[in-house]
C-alpha positions in Angstrom: 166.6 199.6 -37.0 166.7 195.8 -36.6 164.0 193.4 -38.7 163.0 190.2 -38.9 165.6 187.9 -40.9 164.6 188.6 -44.5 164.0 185.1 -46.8 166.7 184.6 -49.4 166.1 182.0 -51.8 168.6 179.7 -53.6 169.7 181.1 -57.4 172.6 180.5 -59.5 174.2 184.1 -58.8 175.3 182.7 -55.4 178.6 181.4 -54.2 177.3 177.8 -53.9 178.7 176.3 -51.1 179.1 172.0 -50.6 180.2 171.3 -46.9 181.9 173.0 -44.4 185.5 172.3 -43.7 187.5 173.6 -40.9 188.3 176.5 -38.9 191.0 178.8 -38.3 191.9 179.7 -34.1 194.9 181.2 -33.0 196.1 180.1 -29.1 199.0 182.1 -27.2 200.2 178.3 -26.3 199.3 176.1 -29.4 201.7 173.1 -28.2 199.3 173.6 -24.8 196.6 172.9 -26.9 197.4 170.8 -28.9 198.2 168.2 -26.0 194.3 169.3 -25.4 193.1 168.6 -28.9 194.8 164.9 -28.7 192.3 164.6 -25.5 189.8 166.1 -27.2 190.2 163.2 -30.2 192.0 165.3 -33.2 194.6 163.6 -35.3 197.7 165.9 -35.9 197.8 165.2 -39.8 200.5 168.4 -40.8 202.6 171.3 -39.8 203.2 174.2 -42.1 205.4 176.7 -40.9 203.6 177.5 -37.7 200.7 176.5 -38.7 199.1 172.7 -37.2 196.4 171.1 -39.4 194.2 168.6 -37.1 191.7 166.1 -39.0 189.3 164.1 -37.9 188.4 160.0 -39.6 186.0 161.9 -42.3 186.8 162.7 -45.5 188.0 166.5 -44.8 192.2 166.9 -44.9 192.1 168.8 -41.8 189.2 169.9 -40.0 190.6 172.7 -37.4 193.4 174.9 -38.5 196.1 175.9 -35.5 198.1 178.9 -35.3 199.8 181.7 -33.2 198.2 184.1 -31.6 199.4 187.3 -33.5 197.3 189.7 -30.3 198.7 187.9 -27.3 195.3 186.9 -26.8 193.2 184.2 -28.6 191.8 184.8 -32.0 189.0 183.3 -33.7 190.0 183.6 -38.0 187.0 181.8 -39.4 185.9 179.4 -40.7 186.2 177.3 -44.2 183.6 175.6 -46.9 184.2 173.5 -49.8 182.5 175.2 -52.8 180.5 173.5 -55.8 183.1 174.8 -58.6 185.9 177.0 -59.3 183.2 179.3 -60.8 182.1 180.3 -57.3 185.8 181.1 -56.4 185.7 183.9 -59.3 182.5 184.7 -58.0 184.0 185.0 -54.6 187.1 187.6 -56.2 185.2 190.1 -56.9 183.8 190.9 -53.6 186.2 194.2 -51.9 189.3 192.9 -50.1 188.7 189.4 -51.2 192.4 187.4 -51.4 193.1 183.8 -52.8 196.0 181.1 -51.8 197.2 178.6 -53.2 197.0 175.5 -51.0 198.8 172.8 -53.3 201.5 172.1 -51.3 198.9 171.3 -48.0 196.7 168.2 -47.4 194.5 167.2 -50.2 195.6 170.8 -52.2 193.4 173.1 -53.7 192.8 177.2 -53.7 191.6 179.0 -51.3 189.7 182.6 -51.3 189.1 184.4 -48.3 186.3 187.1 -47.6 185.1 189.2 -44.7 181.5 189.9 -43.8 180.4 193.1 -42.5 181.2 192.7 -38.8 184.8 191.5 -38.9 184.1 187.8 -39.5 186.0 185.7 -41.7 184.8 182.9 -44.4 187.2 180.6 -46.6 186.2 179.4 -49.5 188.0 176.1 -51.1 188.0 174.5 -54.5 190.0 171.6 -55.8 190.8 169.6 -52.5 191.0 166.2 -52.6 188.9 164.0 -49.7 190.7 161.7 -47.5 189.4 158.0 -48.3 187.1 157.3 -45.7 187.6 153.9 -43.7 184.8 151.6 -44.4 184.5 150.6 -40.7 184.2 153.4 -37.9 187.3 153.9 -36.3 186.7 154.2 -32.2 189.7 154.5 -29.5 187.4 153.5 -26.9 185.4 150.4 -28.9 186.5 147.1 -28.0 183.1 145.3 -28.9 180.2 146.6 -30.4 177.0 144.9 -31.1 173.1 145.7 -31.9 171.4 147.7 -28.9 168.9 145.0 -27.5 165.8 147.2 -27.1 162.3 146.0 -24.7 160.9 144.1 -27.4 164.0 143.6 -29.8 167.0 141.4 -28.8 169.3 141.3 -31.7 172.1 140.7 -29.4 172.4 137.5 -28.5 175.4 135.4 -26.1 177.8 138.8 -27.4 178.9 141.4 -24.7 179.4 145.4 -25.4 182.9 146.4 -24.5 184.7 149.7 -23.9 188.2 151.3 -22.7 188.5 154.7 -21.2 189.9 156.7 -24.4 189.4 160.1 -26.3 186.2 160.8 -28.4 187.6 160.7 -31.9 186.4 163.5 -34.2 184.7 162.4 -37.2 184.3 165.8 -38.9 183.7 169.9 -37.9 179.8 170.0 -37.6 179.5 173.8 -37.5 180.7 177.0 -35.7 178.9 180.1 -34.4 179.7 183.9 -33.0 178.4 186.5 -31.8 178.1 189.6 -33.8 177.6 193.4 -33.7 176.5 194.0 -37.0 173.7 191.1 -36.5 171.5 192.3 -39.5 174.5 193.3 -41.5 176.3 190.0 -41.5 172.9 187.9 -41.9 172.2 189.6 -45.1 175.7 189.0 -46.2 175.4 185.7 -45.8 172.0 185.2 -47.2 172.8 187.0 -50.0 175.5 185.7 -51.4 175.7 181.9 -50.4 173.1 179.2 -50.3 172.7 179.4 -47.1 169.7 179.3 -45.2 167.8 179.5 -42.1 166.6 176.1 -40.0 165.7 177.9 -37.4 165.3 181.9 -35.8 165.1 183.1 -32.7 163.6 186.0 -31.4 163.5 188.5 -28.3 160.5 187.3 -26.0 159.4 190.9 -25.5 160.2 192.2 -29.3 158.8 189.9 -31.7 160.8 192.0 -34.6 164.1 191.1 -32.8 165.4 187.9 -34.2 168.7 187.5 -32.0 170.5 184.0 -32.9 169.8 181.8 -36.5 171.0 178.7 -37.7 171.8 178.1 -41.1 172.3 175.7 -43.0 173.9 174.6 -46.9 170.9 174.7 -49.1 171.5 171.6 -51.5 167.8 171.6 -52.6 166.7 168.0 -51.9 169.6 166.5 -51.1 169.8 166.6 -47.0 172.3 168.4 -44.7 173.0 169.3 -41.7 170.5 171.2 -39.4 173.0 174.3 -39.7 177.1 174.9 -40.3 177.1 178.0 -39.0 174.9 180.1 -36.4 175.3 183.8 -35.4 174.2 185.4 -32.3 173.1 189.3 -32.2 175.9 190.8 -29.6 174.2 192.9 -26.6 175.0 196.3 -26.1 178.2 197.1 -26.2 179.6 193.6 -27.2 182.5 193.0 -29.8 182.7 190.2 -32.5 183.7 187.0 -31.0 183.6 183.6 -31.2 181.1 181.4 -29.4 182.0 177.8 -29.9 182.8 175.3 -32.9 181.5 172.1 -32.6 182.5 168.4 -33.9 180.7 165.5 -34.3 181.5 161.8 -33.0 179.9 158.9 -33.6 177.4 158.2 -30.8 176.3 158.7 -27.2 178.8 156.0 -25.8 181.6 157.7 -27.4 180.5 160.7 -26.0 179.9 159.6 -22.6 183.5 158.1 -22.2 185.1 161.1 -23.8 183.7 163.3 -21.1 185.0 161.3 -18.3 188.2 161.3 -20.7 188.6 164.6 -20.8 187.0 165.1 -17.0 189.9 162.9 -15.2 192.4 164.6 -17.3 191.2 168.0 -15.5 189.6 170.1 -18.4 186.6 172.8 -18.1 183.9 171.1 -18.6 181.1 174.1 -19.8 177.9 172.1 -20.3 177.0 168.7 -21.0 175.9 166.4 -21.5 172.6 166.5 -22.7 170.4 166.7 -25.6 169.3 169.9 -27.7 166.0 171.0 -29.2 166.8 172.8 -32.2 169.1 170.6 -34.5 168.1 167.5 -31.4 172.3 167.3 -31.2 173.1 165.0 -27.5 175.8 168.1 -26.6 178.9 168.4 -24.8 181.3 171.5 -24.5 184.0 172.2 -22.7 186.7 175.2 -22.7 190.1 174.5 -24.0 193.6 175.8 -22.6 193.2 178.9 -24.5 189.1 179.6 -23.6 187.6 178.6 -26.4 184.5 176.7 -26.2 184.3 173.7 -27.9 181.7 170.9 -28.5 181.6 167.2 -28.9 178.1 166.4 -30.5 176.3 163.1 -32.4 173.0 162.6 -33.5 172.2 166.0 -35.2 169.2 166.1 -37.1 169.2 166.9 -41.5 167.1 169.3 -43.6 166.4 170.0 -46.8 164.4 172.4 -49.1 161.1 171.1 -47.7 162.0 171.6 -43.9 160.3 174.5 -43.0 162.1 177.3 -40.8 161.4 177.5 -37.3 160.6 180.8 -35.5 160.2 180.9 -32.0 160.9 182.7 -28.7 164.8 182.7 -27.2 165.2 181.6 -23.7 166.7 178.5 -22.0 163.8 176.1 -22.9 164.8 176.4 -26.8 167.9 174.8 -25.5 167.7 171.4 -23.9 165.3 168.8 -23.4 167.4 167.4 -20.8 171.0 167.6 -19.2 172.6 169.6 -16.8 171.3 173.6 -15.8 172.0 176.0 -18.3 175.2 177.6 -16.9 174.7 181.6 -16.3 177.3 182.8 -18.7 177.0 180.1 -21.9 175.5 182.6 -24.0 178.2 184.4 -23.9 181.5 184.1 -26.6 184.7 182.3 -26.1 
């Protein structure tokens, strides 16, 4: 029978987990996407085999991970965290069906050791990579001139003009990624168990207080801040298989955002929802679906926890979701 999402603290036993990387998605036409993911602002940055490694200006190699479809249909393969030491991959080894890869001969190297949760879901662990160097200036496609914001009171700029060109939304790094899951309670214990992960916020069923249905977690790194959550899980309805609901990367501010979406609007994507601005994690949102149907999100200004934030509990329903921006569209809930 279904309970509230149990507290987990922090201990030393845990796989301790530093960022979050990149995700795995296979397409049935990765070349079609891949002319979306140029739209979308990804940098192709490798090719193994047939395998496409996309990055973003951030210090992460790659931050999304293309491949084949193996199904004839998409597939969502997970998704990957940089761990605190090479300790935590051993850790990591002894859980059942647990398999490691060597990634030395990929952008920035490293191992990697792979684990399944409960449900069917898939989480990469790394150790060893080495960052990109991160430019000391953000890099913009669409930024021609950029000064201070001149507010009511506050004019900081003076005789100096803001200029833009219609351009993609460059990526700066994956934020997080979410799914929906039929073994809910299962997989949340997994993962509360055995990494430092931790809740930011829980929702539960309006009419069953004891039903938590969707969390967001986030990398507990004590008091050092991080974002609101890297990964969120959804409890699947009745019937409802394991699947993807969207992954999510960040860019550098509401212009950018703005003139991506027209970007990727006169180019003739799916726009899904956006844009607008979150409550929980305050994120200004925009998804759309690629060639494939995955959803996928463009987001800035994402709020950061730590240790002292307390976890949020409250009711699901569509005010948790947006403080303004378009109608919640009928089907968003559901996966990709």
């Amino acid at each position: 029978m279904a309970t509230r999402i149990k507290p987990s603290p922090n201990n030393p036993q845990k796989i301790q987990l530093q960022r979050i990387s990149h995700v795995f998605l296979r397409h049935v036409d990765p070349e079609k996407f891949l002319t979306f993911a140029k739209d979308f602002g990804f940098v192709e940055e490798a090719r193994d085999g047939d395998s496409v490694y996309l990055r973003g200006y951030g210090e992460d190699p790659y931050c999304y991970v293309v491949q084949p479809s193996t199904t004839g249909e998409k597939q969502f393969d997970g998704g990957a965290f940089l761990v605190k030491s090479k300790e935590d991959l051993e850790k990591a080894m002894k859980f059942p069906g647990a398999t490691r890869k060597d990634l030395t001969h990929l952008p920035g190297g490293g191992e990697l050791v792979s684990l399944t949760a409960p449900g069917g879901g898939k989480i990469h662990l790394i150790w060893g990579q080495e960052p990109r160097a991160v430019p000391e200036k953000e890099p913009s496609a669409q930024v021609q001139h950029l000064g201070p914001y001149n507010l009511p009171f506050t004019k900081d700029r003076k005789g100096e003009f803001q200029r833009f060109q219609a351009a993609p939304a460059m990526v700066h790094k994956l934020g997080h990624y979410g799914y929906i899951s039929d073994a809910f309670d299962q997989d949340i214990a997994f993962y509360l168990d055995n990494f430092n992960l931790t809740p930011s916020d829980i929702l539960f069923e309006a009419t069953m207080p004891d039903l938590d249905v969707l969390t967001f977690l986030h990398i507990d790194l004590g008091s050092e801040f991080t974002d609101h959550h890297s990964l969120f899980m959804q409890r699947a309805a009745p019937g409802q298989k394991m699947m993807m609901h969207h992954c999510s990367f960040e860019v550098a501010d509401f212009d950018t955002q703005l003139i991506g979406h027209q970007w990727l609007a006169d180019k003739g994507y799916t726009s899904v929802w956006g844009v607008g601005r979150h409550i929980l994690g305050s994120q200004i949102f925009d998804y759309w679906k690629d060639p494939s149907g995955f959803k996928i999100e463009h987001y800035a200004d994402g709020d950061v926890v730590n240790e002292k934030t307390p976890t949020g509990r409250q009711a699901a329903g569509p005010d948790t979701l947006s403080i303004w921006g378009p109608p919640l569209p009928a089907d968003f809930i559901e996966a990709s």
